[in-house]
Structure formats: structure tokens, C-alpha cells
N, C-alpha and C positions, 0 to 999 in steps of 0.2 A: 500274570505278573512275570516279567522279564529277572532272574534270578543269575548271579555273576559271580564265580570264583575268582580272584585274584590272588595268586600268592603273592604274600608279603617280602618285600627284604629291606634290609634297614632305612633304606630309603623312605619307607612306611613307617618306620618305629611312630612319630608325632602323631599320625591316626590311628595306631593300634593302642598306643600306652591307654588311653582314656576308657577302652572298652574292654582291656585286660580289670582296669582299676574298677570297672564298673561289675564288672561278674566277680574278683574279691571279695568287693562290698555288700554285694547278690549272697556269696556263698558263706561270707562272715571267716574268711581267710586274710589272717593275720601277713600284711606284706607290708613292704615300703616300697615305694616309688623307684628310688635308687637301688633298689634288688632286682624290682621288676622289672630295668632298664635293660640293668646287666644281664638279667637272665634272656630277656628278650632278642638283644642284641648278639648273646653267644647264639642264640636259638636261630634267627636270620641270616647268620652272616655263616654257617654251616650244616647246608644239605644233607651231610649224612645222620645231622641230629634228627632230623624231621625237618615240620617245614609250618606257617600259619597260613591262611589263607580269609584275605578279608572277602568277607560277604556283603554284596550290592543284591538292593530290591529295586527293580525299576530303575536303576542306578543313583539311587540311597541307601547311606554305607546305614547297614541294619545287624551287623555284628563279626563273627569271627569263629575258627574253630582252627585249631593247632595238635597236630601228630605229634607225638614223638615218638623213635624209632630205636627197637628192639632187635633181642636175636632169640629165636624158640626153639629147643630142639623139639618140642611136641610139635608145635606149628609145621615144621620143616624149614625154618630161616627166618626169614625178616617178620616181625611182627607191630603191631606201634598200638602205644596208646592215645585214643583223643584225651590230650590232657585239660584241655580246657573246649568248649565250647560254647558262645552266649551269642544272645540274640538282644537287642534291645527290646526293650517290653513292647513296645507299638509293633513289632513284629511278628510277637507272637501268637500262637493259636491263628496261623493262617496258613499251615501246611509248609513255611521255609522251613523250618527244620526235617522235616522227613526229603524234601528235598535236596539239603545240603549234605545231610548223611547220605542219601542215591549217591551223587557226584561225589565226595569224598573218598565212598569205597572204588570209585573208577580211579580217582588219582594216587588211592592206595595201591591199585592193581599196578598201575603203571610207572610206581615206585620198588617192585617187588616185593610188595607186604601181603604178607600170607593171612595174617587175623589180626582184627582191631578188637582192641580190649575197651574199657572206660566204667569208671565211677558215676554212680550217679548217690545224689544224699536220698534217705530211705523214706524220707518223708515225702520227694518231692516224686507226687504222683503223676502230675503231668508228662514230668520228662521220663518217667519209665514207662510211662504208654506212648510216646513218642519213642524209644531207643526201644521195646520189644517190637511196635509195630514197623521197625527198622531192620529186626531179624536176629538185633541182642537178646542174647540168652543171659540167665544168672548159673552162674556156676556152684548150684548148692553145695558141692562136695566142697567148695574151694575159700575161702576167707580173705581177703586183700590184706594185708599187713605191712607196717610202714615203720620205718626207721632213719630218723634226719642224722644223717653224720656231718656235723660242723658247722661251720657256717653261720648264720642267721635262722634261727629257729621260726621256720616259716610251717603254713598249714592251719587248717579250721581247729577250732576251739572242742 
């Protein structure tokens, strides 16, 4: 299988909105449309935020995964989180995701990002044997914690 990164820019926003809304609705993350636009579009239209990149299989758009970009003094500089990553369901359990994490941490490299972090929900045991067999670690010492200031009260239930 022929496997494609594309990075997105707004020009993309009308192929990405639908598979942004679909991993939402996947992870039962409370959003609107019109948030996920905006946020979308600040995220595309500036490089130093990070960056999405649509995923082709065989050149069938088969999903998406999006950095955003950090600064660590642990790390030594640039860091980023995968903040989203989805796959449409027909694609998965066929090896593209261990795939697209490979090439992803190459276009980290090649953005000066020293460590990618990422969420995964605790129940979802697939994708933690996918993102350990990827070379994620959990950071037992460590807790992720979260704080929305303003805005639209967005985030899973």
C-alpha cells in the first residue's frame, strides 16, 4: 500500500473539517463546526503553530494527524504535541498508523522538534498498542492536566 503525507493549508480546510468532525464524534469531544473552523484555519494558515497533514492510502484520503508546537526546557527546545490523529475506520488495523507515526517523527525532526508528547483515552487499547509499538512511553511520574481559559468550553465529557 502506497501511503502519502500532505501537509494541509487552508486551501485543504473543506477536506479536513469533515474528519476533524469525525474523530470528535469518535472521541465524544464536545465542538462546534464554527470553532473547529476557526481553530483550524489559525492552525493552517501559521507554521510556527504546528502544522496537519492529510493522510492518502493508495491515494484515498484515509484520515489526518495534526502537531502542535511547543517549547521544553527538559526536551532542549521545540517540542509538539500530536493533538489529534484519526484514521477512518476502513483504514484501520492495517499497519497506516504505525506508518504514519514513522514519517511524522521524520517531519518532526525536520521541523526542530525534539519530543512528541500525545493523549491517548485509557480505555482505548488499540491505540495504546499502536503509539507504545511506536516507541510512546507513559510517563507514570507525570499526570496531564488541563485548564480551558475562555472561550467556548470545548474538550471530552
Amino acid at each position: 500500500m502506497q501511503l502519502r503525507l500532505l501537509q494541509a493549508d487552508n486551501s485543504r480546510l473543506d477536506e479536513l473539517e469533515p474528519l476533524v468532525a469525525a474523530y470528535h464524534d469518535f472521541e465524544s469531544i464536545r465542538s462546534s463546526a464554527p470553532t473547529r473552523r476557526a481553530a483550524l484555519r489559525q492552525l493552517l494558515g501559521d507554521n510556527r503553530l504546528g502544522a496537519v497533514w492529510l493522510v492518502y492510502a493508495d491515494d484515498e484520503l484515509a484520515g489526518y494527524i495534526a502537531l502542535c508546537r511547543g517549547f521544553s526546557i527538559e526536551f532542549n527546545g521545540f517540542d509538539a504535541f500530536i493533538d489529534e490523529f484519526f484514521l477512518l475506520p476502513e483504514f484501520r488495523g492495517r499497519g497506516i498508523g504505525k506508518r504514519v507515526l514513522e514519517e511524522i517523527g521524520d517531519e518532526a525532526r525536520r521541523l526542530d522538534i525534539n519530543a512528541l508528547h500525545l493523549e491517548v483515552a485509557r480505555d482505548n487499547a488499540p491505540a495504546r498498542r499502536l503509539y507504545s509499538g511506536a516507541g510512546f512511553k507513559a510517563r507514570e511520574k507525570y499526570v496531564l492536566m488541563s485548564r480551558a481559559l475562555g472561550g467556548e468550553q470545548q474538550g471530552s465529557g
